[in-house]
TORDOTI-865169 format. One record per residue (C-alpha): residue number from 1; residue in one letter; x, y, z. Coordinates in steps of 0.2 Angstrom, whole numbers. Example, Ala and Ser with C-alpha at 12.3 -4.5 7.8 and 13.67 -1.06 7.14 Angstrom:
2
(1,"a",(62,-22,39))
(2,"s",(68,-5,36))
This chain:
564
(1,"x",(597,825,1022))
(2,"x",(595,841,1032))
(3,"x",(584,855,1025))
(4,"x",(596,870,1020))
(5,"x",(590,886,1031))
(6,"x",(583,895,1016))
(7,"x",(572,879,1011))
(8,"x",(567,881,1028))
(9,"x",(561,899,1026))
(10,"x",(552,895,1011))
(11,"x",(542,881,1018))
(12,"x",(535,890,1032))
(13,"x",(532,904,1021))
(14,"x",(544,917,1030))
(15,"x",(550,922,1013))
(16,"x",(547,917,995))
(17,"x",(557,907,983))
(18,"x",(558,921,973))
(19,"x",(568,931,988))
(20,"x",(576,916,992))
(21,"x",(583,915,973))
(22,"x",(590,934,976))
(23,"x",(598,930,990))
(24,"x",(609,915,985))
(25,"x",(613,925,972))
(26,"x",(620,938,982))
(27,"x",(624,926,994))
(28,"x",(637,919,978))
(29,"x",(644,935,975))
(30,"x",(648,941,992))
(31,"x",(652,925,999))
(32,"x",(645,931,1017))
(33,"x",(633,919,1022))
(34,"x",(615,916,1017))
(35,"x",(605,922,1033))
(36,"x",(619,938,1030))
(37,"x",(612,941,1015))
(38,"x",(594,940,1019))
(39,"x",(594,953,1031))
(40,"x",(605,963,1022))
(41,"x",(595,963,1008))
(42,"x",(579,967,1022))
(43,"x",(569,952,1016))
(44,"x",(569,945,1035))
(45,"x",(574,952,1049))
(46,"x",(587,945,1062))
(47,"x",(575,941,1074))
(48,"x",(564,930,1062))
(49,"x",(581,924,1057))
(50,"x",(588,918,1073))
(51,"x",(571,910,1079))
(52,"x",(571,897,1064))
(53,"x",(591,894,1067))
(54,"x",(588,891,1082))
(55,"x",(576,878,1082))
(56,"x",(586,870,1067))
(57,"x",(600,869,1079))
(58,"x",(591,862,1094))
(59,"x",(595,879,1103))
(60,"x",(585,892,1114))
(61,"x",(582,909,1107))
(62,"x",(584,921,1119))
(63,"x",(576,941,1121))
(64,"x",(591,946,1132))
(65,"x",(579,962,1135))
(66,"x",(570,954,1145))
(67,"x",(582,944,1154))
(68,"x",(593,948,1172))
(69,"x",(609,940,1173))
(70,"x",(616,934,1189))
(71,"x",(631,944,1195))
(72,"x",(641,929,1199))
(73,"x",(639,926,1180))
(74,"x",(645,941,1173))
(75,"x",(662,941,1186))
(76,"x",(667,923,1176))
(77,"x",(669,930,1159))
(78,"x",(682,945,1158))
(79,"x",(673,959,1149))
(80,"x",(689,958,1136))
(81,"x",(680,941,1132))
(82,"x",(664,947,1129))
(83,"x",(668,961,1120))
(84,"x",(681,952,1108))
(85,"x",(671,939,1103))
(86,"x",(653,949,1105))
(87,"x",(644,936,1117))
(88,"x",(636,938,1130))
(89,"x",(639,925,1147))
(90,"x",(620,919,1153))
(91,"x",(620,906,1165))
(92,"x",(634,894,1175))
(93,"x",(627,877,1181))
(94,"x",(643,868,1187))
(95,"x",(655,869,1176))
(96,"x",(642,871,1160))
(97,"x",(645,890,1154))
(98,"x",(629,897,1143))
(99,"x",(633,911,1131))
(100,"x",(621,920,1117))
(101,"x",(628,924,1102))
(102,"x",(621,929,1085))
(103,"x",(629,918,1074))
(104,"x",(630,899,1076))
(105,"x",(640,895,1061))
(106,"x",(655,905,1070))
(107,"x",(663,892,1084))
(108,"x",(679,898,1085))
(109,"x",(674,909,1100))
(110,"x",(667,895,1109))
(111,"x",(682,882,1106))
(112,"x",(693,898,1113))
(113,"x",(682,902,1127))
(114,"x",(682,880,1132))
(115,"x",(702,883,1132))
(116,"x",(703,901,1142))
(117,"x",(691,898,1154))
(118,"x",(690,880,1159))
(119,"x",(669,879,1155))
(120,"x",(662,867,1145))
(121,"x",(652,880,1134))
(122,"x",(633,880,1127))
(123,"x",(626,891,1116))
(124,"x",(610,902,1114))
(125,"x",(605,913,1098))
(126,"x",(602,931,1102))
(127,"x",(600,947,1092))
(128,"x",(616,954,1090))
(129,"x",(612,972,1095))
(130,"x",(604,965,1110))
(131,"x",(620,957,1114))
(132,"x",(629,972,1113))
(133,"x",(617,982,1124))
(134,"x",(618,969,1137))
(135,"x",(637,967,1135))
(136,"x",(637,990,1139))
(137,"x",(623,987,1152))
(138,"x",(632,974,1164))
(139,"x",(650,977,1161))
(140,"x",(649,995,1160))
(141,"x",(656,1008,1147))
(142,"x",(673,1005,1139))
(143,"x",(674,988,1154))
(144,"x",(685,980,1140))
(145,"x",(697,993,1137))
(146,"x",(699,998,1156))
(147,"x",(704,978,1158))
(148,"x",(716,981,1144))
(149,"x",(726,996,1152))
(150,"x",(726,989,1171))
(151,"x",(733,972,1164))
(152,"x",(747,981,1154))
(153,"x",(752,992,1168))
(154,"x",(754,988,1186))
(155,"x",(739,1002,1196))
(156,"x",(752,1009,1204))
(157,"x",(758,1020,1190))
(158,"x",(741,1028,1188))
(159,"x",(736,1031,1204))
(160,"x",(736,1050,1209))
(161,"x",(748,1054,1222))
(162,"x",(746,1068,1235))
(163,"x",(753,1084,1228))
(164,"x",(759,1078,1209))
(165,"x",(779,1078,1207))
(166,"x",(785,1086,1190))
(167,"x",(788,1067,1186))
(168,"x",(768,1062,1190))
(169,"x",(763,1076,1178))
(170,"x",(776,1066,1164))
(171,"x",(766,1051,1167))
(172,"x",(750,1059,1166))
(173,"x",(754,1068,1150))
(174,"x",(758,1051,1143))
(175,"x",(746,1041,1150))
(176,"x",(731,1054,1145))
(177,"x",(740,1052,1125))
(178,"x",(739,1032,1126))
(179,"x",(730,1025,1112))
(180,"x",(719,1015,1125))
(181,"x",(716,1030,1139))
(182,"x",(711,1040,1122))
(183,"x",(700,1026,1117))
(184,"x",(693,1024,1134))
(185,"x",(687,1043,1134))
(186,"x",(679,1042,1118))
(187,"x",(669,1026,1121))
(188,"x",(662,1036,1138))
(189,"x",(659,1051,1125))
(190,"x",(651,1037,1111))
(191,"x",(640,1028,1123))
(192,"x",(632,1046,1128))
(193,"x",(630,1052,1113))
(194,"x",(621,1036,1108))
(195,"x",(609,1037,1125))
(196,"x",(605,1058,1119))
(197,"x",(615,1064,1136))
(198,"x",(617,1082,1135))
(199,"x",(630,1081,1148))
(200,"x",(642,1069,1156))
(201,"x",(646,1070,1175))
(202,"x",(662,1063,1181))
(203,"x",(663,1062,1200))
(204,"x",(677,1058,1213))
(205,"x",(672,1051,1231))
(206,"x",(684,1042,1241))
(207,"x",(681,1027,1238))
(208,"x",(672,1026,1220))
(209,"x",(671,1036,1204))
(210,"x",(653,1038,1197))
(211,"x",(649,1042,1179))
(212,"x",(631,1049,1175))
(213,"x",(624,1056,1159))
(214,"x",(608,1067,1160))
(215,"x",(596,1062,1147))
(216,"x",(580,1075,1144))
(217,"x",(585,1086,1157))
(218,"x",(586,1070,1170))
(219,"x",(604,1062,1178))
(220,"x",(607,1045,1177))
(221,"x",(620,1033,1185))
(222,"x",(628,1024,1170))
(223,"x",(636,1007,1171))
(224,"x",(654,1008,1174))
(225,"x",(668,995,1179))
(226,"x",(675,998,1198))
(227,"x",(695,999,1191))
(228,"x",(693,1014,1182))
(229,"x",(695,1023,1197))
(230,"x",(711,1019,1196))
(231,"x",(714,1026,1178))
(232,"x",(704,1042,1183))
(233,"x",(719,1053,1184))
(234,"x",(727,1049,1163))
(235,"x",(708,1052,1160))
(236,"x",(706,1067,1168))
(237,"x",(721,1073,1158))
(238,"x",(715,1064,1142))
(239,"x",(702,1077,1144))
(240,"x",(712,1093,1148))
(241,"x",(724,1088,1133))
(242,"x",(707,1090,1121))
(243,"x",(701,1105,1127))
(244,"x",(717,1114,1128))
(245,"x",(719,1115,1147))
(246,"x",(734,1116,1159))
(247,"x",(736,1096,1164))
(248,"x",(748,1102,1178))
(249,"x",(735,1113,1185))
(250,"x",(724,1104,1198))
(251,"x",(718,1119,1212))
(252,"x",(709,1129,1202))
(253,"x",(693,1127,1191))
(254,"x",(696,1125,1171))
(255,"x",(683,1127,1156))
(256,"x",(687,1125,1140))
(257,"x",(680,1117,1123))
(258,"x",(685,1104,1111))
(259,"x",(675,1095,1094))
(260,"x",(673,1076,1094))
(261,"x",(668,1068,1075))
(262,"x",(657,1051,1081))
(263,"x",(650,1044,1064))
(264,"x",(645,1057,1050))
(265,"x",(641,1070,1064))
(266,"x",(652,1083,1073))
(267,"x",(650,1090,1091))
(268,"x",(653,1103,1100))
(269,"x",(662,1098,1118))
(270,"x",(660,1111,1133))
(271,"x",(672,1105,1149))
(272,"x",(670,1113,1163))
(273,"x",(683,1105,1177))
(274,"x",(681,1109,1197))
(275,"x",(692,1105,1212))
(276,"x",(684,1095,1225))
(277,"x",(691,1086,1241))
(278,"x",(695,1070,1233))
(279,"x",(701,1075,1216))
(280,"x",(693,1085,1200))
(281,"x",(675,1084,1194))
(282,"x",(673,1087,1177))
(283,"x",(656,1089,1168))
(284,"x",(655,1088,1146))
(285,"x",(641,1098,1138))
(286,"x",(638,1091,1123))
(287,"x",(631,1101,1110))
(288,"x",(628,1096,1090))
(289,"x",(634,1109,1079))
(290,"x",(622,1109,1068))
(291,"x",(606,1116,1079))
(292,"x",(594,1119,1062))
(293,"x",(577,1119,1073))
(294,"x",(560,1127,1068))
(295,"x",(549,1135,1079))
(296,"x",(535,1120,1078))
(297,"x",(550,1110,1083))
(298,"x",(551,1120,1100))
(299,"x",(534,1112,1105))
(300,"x",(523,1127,1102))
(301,"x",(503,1126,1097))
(302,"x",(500,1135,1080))
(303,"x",(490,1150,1090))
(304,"x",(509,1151,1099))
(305,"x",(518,1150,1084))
(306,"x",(510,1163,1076))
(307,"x",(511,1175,1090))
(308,"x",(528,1173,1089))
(309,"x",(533,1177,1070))
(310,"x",(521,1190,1075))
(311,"x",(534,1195,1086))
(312,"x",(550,1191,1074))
(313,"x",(542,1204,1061))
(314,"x",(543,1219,1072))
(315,"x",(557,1232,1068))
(316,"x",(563,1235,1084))
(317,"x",(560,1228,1103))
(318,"x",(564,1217,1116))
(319,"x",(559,1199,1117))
(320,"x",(564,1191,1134))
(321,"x",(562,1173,1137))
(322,"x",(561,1169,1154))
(323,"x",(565,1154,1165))
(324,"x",(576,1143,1177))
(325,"x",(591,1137,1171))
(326,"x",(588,1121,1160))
(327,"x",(572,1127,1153))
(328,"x",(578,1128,1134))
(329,"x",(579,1147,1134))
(330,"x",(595,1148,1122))
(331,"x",(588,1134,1110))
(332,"x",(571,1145,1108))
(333,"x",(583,1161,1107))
(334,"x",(596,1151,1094))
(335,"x",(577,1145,1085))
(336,"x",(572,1165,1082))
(337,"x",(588,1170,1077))
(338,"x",(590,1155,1063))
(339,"x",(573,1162,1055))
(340,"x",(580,1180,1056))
(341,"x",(596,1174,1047))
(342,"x",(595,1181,1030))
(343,"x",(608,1192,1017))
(344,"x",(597,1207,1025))
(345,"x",(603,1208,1039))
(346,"x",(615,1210,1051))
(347,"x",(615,1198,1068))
(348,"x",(626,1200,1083))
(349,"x",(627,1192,1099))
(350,"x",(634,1192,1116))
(351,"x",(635,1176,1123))
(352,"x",(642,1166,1140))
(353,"x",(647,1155,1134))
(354,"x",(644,1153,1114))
(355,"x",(633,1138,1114))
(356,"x",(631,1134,1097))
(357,"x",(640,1144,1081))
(358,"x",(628,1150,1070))
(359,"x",(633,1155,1049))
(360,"x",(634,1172,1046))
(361,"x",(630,1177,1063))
(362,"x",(644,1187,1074))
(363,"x",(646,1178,1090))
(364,"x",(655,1188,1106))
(365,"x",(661,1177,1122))
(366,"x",(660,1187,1135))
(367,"x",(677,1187,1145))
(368,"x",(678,1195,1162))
(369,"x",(694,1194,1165))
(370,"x",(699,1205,1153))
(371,"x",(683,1217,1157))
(372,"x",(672,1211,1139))
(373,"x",(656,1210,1149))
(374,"x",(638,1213,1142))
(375,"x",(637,1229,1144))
(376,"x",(655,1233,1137))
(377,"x",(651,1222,1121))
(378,"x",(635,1230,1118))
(379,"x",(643,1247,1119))
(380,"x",(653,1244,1105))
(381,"x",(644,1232,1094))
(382,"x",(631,1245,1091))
(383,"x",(644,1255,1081))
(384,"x",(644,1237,1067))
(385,"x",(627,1244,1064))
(386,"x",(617,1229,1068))
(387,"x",(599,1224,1062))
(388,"x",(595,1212,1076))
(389,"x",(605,1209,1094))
(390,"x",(606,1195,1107))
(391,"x",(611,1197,1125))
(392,"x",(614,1181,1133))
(393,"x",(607,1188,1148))
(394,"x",(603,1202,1159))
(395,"x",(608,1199,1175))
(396,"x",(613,1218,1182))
(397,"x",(607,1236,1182))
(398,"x",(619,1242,1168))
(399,"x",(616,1228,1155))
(400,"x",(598,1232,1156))
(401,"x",(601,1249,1154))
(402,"x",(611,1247,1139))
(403,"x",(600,1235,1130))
(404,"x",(581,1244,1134))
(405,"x",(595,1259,1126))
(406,"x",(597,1249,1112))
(407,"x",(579,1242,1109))
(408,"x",(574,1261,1111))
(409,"x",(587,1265,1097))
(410,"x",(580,1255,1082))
(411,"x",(585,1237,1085))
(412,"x",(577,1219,1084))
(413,"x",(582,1213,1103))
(414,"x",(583,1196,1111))
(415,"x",(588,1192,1129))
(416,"x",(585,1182,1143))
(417,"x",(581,1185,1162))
(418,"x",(578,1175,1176))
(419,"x",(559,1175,1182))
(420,"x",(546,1159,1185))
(421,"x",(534,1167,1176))
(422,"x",(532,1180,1159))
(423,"x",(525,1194,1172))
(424,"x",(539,1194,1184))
(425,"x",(549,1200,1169))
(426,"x",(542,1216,1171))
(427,"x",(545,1218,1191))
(428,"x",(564,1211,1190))
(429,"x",(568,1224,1178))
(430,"x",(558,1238,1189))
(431,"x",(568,1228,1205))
(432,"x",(585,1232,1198))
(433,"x",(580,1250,1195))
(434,"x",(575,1253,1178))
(435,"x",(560,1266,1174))
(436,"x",(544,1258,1171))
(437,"x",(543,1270,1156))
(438,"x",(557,1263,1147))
(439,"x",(551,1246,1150))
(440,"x",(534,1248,1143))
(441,"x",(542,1259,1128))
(442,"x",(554,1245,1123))
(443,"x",(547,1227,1130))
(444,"x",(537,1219,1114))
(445,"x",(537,1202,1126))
(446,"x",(540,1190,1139))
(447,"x",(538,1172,1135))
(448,"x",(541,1160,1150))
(449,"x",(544,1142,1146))
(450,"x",(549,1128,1154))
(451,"x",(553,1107,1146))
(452,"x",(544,1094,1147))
(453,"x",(548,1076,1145))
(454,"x",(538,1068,1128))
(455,"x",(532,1049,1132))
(456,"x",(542,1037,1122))
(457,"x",(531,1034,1107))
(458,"x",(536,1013,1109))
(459,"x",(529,1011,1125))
(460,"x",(516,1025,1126))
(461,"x",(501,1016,1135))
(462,"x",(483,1026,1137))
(463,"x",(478,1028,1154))
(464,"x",(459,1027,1159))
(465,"x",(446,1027,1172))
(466,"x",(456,1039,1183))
(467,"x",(452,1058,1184))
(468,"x",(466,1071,1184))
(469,"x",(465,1085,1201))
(470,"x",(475,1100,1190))
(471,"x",(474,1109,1204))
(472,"x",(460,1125,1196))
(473,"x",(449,1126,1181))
(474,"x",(455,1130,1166))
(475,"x",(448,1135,1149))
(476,"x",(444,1120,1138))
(477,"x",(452,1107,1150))
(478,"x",(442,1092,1156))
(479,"x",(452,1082,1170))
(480,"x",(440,1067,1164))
(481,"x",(448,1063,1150))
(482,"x",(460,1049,1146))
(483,"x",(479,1054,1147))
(484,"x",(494,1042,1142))
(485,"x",(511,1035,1152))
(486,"x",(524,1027,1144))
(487,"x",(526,1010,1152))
(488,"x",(546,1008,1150))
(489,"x",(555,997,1136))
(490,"x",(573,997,1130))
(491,"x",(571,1011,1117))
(492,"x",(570,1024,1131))
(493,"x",(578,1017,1147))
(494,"x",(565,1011,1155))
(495,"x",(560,1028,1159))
(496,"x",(546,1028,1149))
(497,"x",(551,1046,1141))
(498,"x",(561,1051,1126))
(499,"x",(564,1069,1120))
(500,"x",(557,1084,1126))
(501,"x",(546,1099,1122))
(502,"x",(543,1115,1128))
(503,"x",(527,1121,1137))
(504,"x",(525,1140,1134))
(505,"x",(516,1156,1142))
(506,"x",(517,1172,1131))
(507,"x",(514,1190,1138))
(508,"x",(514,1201,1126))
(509,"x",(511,1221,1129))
(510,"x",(497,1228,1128))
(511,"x",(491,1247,1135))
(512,"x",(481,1237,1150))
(513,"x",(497,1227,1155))
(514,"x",(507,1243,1150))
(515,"x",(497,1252,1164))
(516,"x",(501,1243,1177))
(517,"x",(519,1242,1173))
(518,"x",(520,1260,1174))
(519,"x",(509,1257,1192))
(520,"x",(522,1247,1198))
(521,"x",(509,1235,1201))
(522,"x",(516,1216,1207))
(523,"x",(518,1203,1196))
(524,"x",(503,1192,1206))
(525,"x",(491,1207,1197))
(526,"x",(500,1208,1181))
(527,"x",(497,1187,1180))
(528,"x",(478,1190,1186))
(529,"x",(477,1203,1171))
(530,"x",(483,1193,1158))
(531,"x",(474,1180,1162))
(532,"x",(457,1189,1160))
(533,"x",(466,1193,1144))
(534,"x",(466,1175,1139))
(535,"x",(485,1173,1143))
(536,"x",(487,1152,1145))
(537,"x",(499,1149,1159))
(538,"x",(512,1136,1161))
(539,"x",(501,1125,1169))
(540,"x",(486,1127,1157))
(541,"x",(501,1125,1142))
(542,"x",(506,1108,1151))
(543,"x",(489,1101,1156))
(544,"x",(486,1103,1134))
(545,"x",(502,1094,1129))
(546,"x",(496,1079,1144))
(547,"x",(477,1078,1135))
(548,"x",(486,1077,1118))
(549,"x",(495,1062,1124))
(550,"x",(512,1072,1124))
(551,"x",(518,1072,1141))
(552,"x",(514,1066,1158))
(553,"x",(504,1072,1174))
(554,"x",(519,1068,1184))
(555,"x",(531,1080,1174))
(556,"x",(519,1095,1170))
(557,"x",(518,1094,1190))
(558,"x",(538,1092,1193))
(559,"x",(541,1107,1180))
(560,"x",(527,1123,1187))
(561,"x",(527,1114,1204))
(562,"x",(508,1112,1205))
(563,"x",(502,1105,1221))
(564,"x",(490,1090,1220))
């Protein structure tokens, strides 16, 4: 007689008897099966599981990470298949069809699969996450639901028609509030949120629809089946419906907002909708609600961070954080304001658009359309008797006017401006016309930053015998020493990053830099200055977070556009 599997595990010393004795009594109570149980109760994991079964069974166990799957492959299993019965197809040889699945007690799938599809069928063990990976990776996102719609309704009803009849419009309105179209968009908005996009990109070319997700500040083509180029318009209007837009309008660009619920978590949906020449673009911000981040979150050094609550203690001011856009500005603004958020005091700000909503704070969306632009807001907020004010940005003349005006008069004030580095804060705001005097009376700082990618900490690999050129020398920077890269695995893509931090150069006033403000000197000698005062740059911020083992060469290069 056969040993049972958890003998098995026992005898080759996997797990003990006295786990084994837990689980069968689980096991009896649940009535789910043995290995269920086991791993369940986390005293073997899935993997470990599936190899003994395996070999039990006189089956291969298969790492489906590691594995490419022939295309032909894929195209003889409908992606309803493989989704419903959560296998995925490996190899054909003749008319022998291999699939991995996770559970070899379960045949039904394979006696179903035999009769649908005419293969003689073999099976594989794999680990049923990897399955599912593999499932998303080479059918594409929501490949089983698009199957689903185009088989219930013939393409025709879907395809956009030059123009749009008031009848089209009908369709598309019902279409876009079919359980499966509204399904469809919320496994493209899933499958984001699980890879950490921050946006979604929809595009429309003549003959394809692409779908890309950018992931630490990087776009990506995702996976997609071809036919849901032919659902594009429902979807289009699937996402209009949920952020309160005009489906009938199609001429003119739309922006609106709408909160999805995936799991326990709620986010916040910006959609922004363009007209192009073969149909509407849309791009989805995605933004969590809750933003709760700390300063040593941001990515700062402790010398940085303590400059900055230096900073966040002053009465009254400016702070202007300077950099492209994409750099993380709002998220470091959003990060000051959460530690200035007490009982004590009163926080405004002007914003375009809100990004994220923030307790006890006043939020203002700027609307030009009805003439609310920064430097109307500001005008009348001052009259709530505020403690501490943000300006999304200054961008013009007036609103910088108004808000050195406002710094000038007693208020705590954060903004942003657009500059490569801290020292060409200064000479933009003398460029649009604002006295030098009022700038070095008002300005308490300018902190240029820009993001970084972070290696992924699975695949982070150290990198020796090869000497870094930064390009100048730096204090307390040797380009002999080892540095890390991230090799690539499944937990980040491939790409070898995950997440991103923040590399930082602060300028804060002093009566040399004030001097040469009031000079009108350029930014190229304001830089030199604060140098010789021991300002780090960008660079010199980046070249530290490479030596810790933080980033990359490649990207401090890509993000202060260092010449090797």
């Amino acid at each position: 007689m056969p040993l049972r599997i958890g003998d098995i595990l026992v005898e080759k010393k996997i797990i003990t008897q006295e786990e084994l004795d837990l689980a069968v009594k689980e096991h009896q109570n649940t009535k789910e099966f043995l290995g269920q149980a086991l791993v369940r109760l986390n005293i073997i994991t899935e993997e470990k599981l599936l190899k003994v079964l395996a070999e039990q069974q006189g089956v291969k166990f298969l790492n489906l990470k590691e594995m490419k799957i022939a295309d032909k492959v894929i195209e003889s299993v409908p992606a309803k298949f493989a989704w419903h019965y959560k296998i995925m197809p490996i190899r054909i040889d003749g008319n022998v069809l291999t699939v991995a699945i996770s559970n070899p007690f379960d045949m039904w799938p394979i006696d179903d699969l035999e009769t649908n599809l005419g293969y003689r069928v073999e099976i594989a063990l794999a680990v049923a996450s990897d399955i599912t990976d593999a499932i998303r990776k080479y059918y594409g996102v929501g490949a089983d639901t698009i199957e689903r719609i185009l088989a219930e309704a013939p393409k025709t009803e879907v395809k956009e028609e030059e123009g749009g009849s008031q009848e089209k419009v009908q369709d598309l309105e019902t279409g876009a509030e079919d359980a499966s179209v509204v399904k469809l968009v919320n496994q493209i908005l899933q499958q984001a949120i699980s890879d950490r996009a921050t946006d979604i990109h929809l595009e429309h070319y003549r003959d394809e629809l692409l779908l890309r997700y950018r992931v630490d500040g990087v776009l990506y083509d995702t996976q997609v089946s071809e036919n849901i180029k032919y659902l594009y318009p429902a979807i289009v209007s699937r996402i209009k419906v949920m952020a309160n837009l005009n489906i009938v309008e199609r001429r003119i660009p739309q922006d609106g907002r709408a909160k999805a619920k995936i799991g326990d978590k709620e986010y916040e949906l910006r959609i922004s909708i363009i007209p192009t020449l073969y149909g509407e673009n849309i791009v989805i911000r995605i933004l969590s609600t809750l933003m709760l981040l700390s300063i040593k979150d941001l990515g700062m050094e402790e010398k940085e961070i303590r400059v900055v609550e230096g900073l966040l203690a002053k009465p009254h001011g400016i702070i202007f954080v300077t950099g492209p856009t994409g750099s993380g500005k709002t998220t470091t603004l959003y990060t000051c304001l959460s530690k200035l958020n007490t009982r004590e005091r009163k926080i405004i700000t002007i914003e375009d658009p809100v990004e994220y909503e923030l307790r006890g704070v006043s939020q203002i969306q700027v609307n030009p359309k009805i003439d609310l632009t920064f430097a109307a807001a500001l005008r009348s907020i001052l009259r709530h008797d505020p403690d501490v004010i943000m300006v999304g940005e200054v961008r013009d003349t007036e609103t910088a006017q108004i808000t050195i005006q406002t710094a000038l008069t007693g208020h705590l004030v954060f903004s942003t401006i657009h500059t490569n580095t801290a020292a060409g804060g200064a000479t933009r705001l003398v460029d649009m016309g604002i006295d030098p005097f009022l700038i070095t009376s008002s300005v308490e700082a300018f902190i240029a930053q820009r993001l970084v990618r972070v290696i992924c900490p699975e695949c982070k690999t150290q990198v020796t015998g090869e000497t870094l050129d930064i390009g100048e020398t730096l204090p307390g920077i040797d380009p002999g020493r080892p540095f890390y890269r991230g090799k690539g695995c499944p937990s980040c893509n491939n790409t070898g990053y995950k997440g991103r931090a923040g590399i930082y150069e602060i300028l804060v006033m002093n009566e040399a830099i004030r001097e040469l403000i009031l000079k009108k000197a350029s930014s190229d000698v304001i830089e030199r200055r604060s140098r010789e005062m021991g300002v780090k740059s960008l660079a010199h911020s980046g070249w530290e977070k490479v030596f810790a083992g933080v980033t990359t060469p490649e990207e401090v290069r890509r993000v202060t556009q260092i010449e090797e």
